[in-house]
N, C-alpha and C positions, 0 to 999 in steps of 0.2 A: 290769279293763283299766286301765291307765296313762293319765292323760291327762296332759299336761302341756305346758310349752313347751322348747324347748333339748332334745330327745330323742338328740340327736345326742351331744352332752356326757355324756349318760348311758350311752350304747354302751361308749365310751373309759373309764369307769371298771370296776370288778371284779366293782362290785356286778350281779347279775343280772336282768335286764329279764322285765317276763314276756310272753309271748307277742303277747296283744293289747294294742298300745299306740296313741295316737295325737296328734301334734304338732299342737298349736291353733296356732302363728306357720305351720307348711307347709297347713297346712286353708286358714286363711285369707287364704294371698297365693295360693291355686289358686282359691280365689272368686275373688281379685280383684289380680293379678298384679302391677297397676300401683301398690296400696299400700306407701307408703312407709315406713309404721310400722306393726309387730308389737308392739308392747307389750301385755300385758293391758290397761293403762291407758287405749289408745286404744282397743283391741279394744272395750272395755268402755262408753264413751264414745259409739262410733261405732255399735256395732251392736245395743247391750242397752238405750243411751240411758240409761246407769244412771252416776251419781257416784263411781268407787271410791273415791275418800279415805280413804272407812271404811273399807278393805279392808286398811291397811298396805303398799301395793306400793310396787315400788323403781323408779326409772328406769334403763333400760338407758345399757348404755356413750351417751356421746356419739359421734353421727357412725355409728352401728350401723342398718344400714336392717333387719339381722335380727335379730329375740328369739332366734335360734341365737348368733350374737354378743353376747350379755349375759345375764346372769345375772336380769332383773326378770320377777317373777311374785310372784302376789297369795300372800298369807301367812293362817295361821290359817285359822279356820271360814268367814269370810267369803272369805276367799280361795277358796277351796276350792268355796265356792256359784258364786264367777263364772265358777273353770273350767268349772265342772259346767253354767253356764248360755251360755256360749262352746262349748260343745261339742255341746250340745243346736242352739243356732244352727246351728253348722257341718253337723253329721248332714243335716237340716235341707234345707240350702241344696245341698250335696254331690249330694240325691238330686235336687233339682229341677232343679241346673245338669247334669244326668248325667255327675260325675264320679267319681263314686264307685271306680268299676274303677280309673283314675286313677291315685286316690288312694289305694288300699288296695292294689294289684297292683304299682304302679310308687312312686308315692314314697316312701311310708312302710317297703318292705325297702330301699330305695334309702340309708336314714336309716344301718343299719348296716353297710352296703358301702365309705359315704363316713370312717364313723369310721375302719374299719379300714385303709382308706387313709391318711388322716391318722397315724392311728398306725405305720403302715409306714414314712412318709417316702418319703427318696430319697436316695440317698447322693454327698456329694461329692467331689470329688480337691481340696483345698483348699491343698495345695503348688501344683497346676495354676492354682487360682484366686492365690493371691497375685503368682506370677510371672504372671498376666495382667494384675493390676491394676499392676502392677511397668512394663509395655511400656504400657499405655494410659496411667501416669502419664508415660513420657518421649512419646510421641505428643503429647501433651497441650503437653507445655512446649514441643515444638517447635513444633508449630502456633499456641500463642500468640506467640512470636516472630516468627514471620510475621505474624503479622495487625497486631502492635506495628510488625512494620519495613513493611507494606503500606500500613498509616494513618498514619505515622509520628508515631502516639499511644502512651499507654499509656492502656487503662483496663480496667475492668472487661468482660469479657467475659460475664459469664452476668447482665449489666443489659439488659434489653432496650431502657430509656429512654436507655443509654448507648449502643448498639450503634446505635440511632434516632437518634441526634446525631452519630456519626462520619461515618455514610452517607448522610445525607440533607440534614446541616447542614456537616459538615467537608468530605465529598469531591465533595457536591453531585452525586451517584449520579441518573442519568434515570429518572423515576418513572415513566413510562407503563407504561400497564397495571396498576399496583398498586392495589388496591384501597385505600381506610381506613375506619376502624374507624364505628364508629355517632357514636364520639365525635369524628369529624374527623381522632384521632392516624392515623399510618402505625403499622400492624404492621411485627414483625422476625417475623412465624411465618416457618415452611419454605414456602408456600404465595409467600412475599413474596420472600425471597432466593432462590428457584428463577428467579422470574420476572426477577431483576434479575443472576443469578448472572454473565453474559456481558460484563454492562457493570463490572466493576473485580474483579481479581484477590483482594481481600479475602472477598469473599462465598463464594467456597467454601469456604476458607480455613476463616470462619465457621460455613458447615455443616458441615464437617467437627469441626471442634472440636466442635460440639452433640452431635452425635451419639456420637462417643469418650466425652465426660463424663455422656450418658445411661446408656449402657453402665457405665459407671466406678459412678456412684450410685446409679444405678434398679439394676443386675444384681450387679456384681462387688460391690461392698461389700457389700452387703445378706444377701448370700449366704453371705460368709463368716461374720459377726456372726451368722447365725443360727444356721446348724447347729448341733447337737448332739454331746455328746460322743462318740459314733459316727459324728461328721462324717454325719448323715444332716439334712436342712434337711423339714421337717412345713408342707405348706402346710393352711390352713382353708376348707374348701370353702363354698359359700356357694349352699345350694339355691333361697334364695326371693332370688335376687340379680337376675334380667332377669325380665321381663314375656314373653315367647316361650316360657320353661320350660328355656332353656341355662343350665348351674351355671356360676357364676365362682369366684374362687379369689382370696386374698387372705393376708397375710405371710408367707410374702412370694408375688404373682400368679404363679405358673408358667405361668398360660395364654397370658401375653404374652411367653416368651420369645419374643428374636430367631426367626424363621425360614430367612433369607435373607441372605445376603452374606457376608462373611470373618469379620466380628466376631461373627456369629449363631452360625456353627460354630464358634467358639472357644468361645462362653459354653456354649452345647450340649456342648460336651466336655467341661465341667468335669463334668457329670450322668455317673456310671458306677454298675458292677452290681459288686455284693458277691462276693470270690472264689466262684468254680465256678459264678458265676451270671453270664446272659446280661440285658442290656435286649431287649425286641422289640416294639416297634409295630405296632398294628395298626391301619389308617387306612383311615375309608369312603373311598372314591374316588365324589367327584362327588355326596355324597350329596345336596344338594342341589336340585342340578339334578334328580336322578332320582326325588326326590318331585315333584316339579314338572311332571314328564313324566305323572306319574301321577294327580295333581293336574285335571290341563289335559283329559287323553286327547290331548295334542297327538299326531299319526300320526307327523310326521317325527322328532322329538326321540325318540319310543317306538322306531320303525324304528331309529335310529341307537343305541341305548343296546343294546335287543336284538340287534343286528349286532354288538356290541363294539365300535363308531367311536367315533372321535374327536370329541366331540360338538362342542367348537371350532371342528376345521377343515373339520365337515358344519356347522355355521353358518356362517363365514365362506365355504364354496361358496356358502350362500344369499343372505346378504346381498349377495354381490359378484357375484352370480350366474357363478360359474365354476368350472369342472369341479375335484374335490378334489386331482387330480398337481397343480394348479396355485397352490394356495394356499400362501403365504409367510407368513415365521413372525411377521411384521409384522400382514398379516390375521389369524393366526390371535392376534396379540395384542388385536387389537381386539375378534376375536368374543366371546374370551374375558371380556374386560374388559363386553363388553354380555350375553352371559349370567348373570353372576353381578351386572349391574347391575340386569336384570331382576328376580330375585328379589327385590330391595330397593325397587324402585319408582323406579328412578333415571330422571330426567328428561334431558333435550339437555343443559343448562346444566351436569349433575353428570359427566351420559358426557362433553362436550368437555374438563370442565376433568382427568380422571380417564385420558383415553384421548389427550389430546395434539391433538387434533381440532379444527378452527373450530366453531362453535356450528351454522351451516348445514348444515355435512357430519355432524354430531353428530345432528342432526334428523332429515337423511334417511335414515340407518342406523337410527336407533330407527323408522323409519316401515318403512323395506322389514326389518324385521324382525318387525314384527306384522304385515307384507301374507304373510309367508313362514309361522309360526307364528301362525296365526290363533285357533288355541283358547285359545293363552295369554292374546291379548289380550281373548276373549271371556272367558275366566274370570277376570282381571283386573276386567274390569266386573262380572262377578255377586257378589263380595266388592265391593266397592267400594258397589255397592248394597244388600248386605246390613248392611254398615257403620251406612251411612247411614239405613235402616230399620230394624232392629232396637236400633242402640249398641254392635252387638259384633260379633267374630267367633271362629269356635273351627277350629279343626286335624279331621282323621279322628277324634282317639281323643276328641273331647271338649273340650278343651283349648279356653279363651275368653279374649279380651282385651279388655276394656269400652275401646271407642274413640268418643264421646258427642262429641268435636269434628270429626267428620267431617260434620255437618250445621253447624260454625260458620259464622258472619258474616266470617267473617278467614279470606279464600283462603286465607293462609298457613297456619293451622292447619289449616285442612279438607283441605289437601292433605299436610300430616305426618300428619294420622291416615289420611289414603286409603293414602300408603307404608307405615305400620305395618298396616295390614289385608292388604294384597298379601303382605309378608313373614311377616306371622305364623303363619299356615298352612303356610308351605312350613319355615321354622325351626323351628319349633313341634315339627312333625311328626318331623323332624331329631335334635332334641333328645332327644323321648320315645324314639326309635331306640334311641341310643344308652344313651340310663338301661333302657331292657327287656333291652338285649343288658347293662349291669354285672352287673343282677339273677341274671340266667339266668348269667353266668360264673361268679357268685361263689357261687349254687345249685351249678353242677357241681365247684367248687374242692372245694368244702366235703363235698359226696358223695362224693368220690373221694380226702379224707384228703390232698389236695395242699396243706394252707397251710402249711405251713414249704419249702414246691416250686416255689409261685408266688404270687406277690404284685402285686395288683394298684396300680399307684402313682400313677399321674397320669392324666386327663383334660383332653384341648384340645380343646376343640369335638369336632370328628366324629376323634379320637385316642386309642386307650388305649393306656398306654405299660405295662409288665409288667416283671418280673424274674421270669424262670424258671431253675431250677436246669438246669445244661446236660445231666445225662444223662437230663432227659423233654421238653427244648427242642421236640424234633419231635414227639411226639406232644401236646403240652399246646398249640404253637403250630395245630397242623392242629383239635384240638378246638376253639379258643376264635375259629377266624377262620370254622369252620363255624357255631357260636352265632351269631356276632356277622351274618353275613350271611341268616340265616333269622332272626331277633330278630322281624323283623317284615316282614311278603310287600305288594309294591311291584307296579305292572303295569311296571316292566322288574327285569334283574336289579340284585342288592343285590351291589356288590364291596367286598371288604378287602383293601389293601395290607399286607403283612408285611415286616418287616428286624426286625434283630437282629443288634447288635454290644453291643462292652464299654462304648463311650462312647455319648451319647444322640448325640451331632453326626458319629457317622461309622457308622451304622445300615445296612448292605443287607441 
């Protein structure tokens, strides 16, 4: 058996892996999820109570919260005893946390699914991308001229201390409502300029420009710089990256492309499929929620999911208590907005400032929705107080998140770990959904002699994005949305949304 750390890095090379291996950095953030260092060095330190020094190891990259991200691991004979002794731990600990299936079922083939992604990439239209960064540089300088001829200043605009002196000291902007900081200053966040947007024509101006030059830095440039000389852009997946068990994704983050609005489908368009080949998404619909339902045994939420409703606008009938013909898209933005606040543990104060809502009317919609959905809230409190009793909680398959400040002295914390208890189970379970369904698609890829056919390429939360060659498009999309929706049996049904087009931003 292989033991090692960085196993992921070892996929992507030629050399051949052998069968049984196992990742001591993904062993030991499935212990304990919320560790922030994977090093041996700490591994070794923290859990063997042992000195490596002796051992010759390297320190990982700076800023790396995973040993998948750096190359440090113990060297030589002694080296080689700490794995040996880090691995015995893990075994260990693996069986007493009962994560073993886990671990050996789901994350560890998980290891080579994710290289081969990486190595796939994702291919760009980088004529598309220059001529976009081309229009959001003149957007840009127009927008700056407004805001020059609105404040009738010139200054820096991406200074927030400068942007904080034109509006609050130059044009003497009415602050009510604005929060400030811990340190007394006024923020310039979005949260700040939304609130004061109405009162001087500059402030949109401002968000506007923010936004454009997010776009411009964080997406378009970054994008083009990176690609490869196949114009394909390799993002690094990053398994032991959140404490719930969802992967993130980092140089460049694909997970955070835009979703929404003009600029999001532009940047989305620069993403296309390699001649004769199609992109096609396949997206849980609601996964979420329908662990949740499952979760709970809530009757109504289970009734509405098994009926194929609208789970939205059969909640906003409940909350507003009024028949479903009569629900407008306004209710059903609110229900919406309190459904998926649920899942997080969102309080009155986060649903009013989130949903547009006075704090009053914020309260008694979170109240007649736990009078409406009562098992949610009862199962709300049985994690809450398993939290609190035990120091942890874990998902259906296992899956545990050590949460030790939910009996704190400091409301405030006791009430962040009570939210991370409520969601972790429902995300958690989410998560491992979707790594069972990779597993199993890139089993039947590889049984079926389709990998130069289809290509699995990117992951966004409850999203796998694909390129499949167009003349097995229908039968490889009807196989992999059938996988993906029996992956794992739910008490309602499990749906995947499908599209497939040439660009990723104009998919049906």
């Amino acid at each position: 058996m292989l033991i090692d750390f960085n196993l992921k890095e070892k996929f992507k090379k030629p050399a051949k892996i052998p069968s049984e291996y196992f990742d001591l950095g993904v062993a030991f953030w499935l212990l304990n999820p919320d560790e922030k260092e994977l090093s041996p060095e700490h591994l070794c330190q923290r859990y063997l109570h042992k000195d490596p020094s002796t051992s010759s190891t390297s320190s990982p990259q700076a800023g790396s919260r995973s040993v998948g991200l750096s190359e440090a691991r113990p060297k030589g004979a002694a080296g080689q005893e700490i794995k040996k002794e880090l691995y015995n731990y893990a075994v260990k600990r693996l069986r007493e946390y009962k994560l073993e299936k886990l671990f050996y079922d789901v994350e560890m083939p998980l290891l080579k699914v994710l290289a081969d992604m990486e190595i796939a990439g994702i291919k760009l239209d980088i004529k598309f991308l220059k001529e976009l960064d081309k229009e959001l540089s003149g957007s840009l300088e127009k927008l700056t001229k407004s805001i020059y001829k609105s404040s009738k200043e010139v200054f820096n605009i991406n200074s927030p201390k400068q942007v904080s002196d034109i509006l609050f000291n130059k044009l003497k902007i009415d602050l009510s409502g604005v929060k400030k900081t811990k340190g007394g200053k006024i923020s310039t966040d979005v949260n700040t300029l939304e609130t004061i947007k109405g009162r001087h024509p500059v402030v949109q101006h401002i968000l506007e420009y923010r936004e454009l030059f997010k776009l411009q830095s964080t997406y378009v440039r970054p994008l083009i710089e990176l690609a490869d000389k196949n114009k394909r852009v390799h993002t690094t997946y990053i398994q032991t990256g959140t404490a719930t068990g969802r992967l993130s994704s980092q140089n460049p983050n694909l997970q955070n492309i835009p979703a929404e609005g003009k600029w999001a489908k532009e940047i989305r368009n620069a993403f296309i499929a390699e001649k004769n080949f199609q992109l096609v998404s396949f997206d849980y619909s609601q996964i979420e929620l329908r662990v949740l339902a499952s979760l709970t045994g809530d009757p109504k939420m289970i009734e509405a999911f098994n009926n194929d409703l609208d789970i939205h606008k059969m909640t906003a009938a409940n909350v507003f208590n009024v028949p479903l013909e009569k629900i407008t898209p306004e209710m059903r933005r609110i229900a919406k907005t309190l459904n998926f606040g649920v899942v997080y543990g969102m309080g009155a104060n986060a649903f009013a400032k989130t949903s547009g809502l006075d704090f009053a009317r914020a309260k008694k919609f979170i109240e007649e929705y736990f009078s409406d959905f009562k098992n949610i809230k009862e199962w709300q409190e049985r994690v809450k107080a398993q939290a609190r009793t035990t120091g942890f909680v874990t998902n259906l398959n296992g899956r545990r998140r050590m949460l030790l400040a939910a009996v704190s002295m400091f409301r405030s914390e006791a009430a962040e770990a009570e939210r991370a208890a409520i969601n972790m189970p429902v995300q958690g379970l989410a998560a491992d959904i979707i790594k069972i369904a990779m597993v199993k698609v890139a089993e039947e890829i590889k049984k079926r002699e389709w990998n130069d056919k289809v290509r699995m390429l990117l992951t966004i939360h409850d999203e796998l994005l694909f390129e499949i060659r167009e003349d097995i498009i229908k039968e490889a999309a009807a196989l992999i949305k059938k996988i993906m929706e029996s992956a794992y049996e739910l008490d309602v049904p499990v749906k995947v949304s499908v599209k497939a087009g040439q660009r990723w931003g104009e998919l049906e």
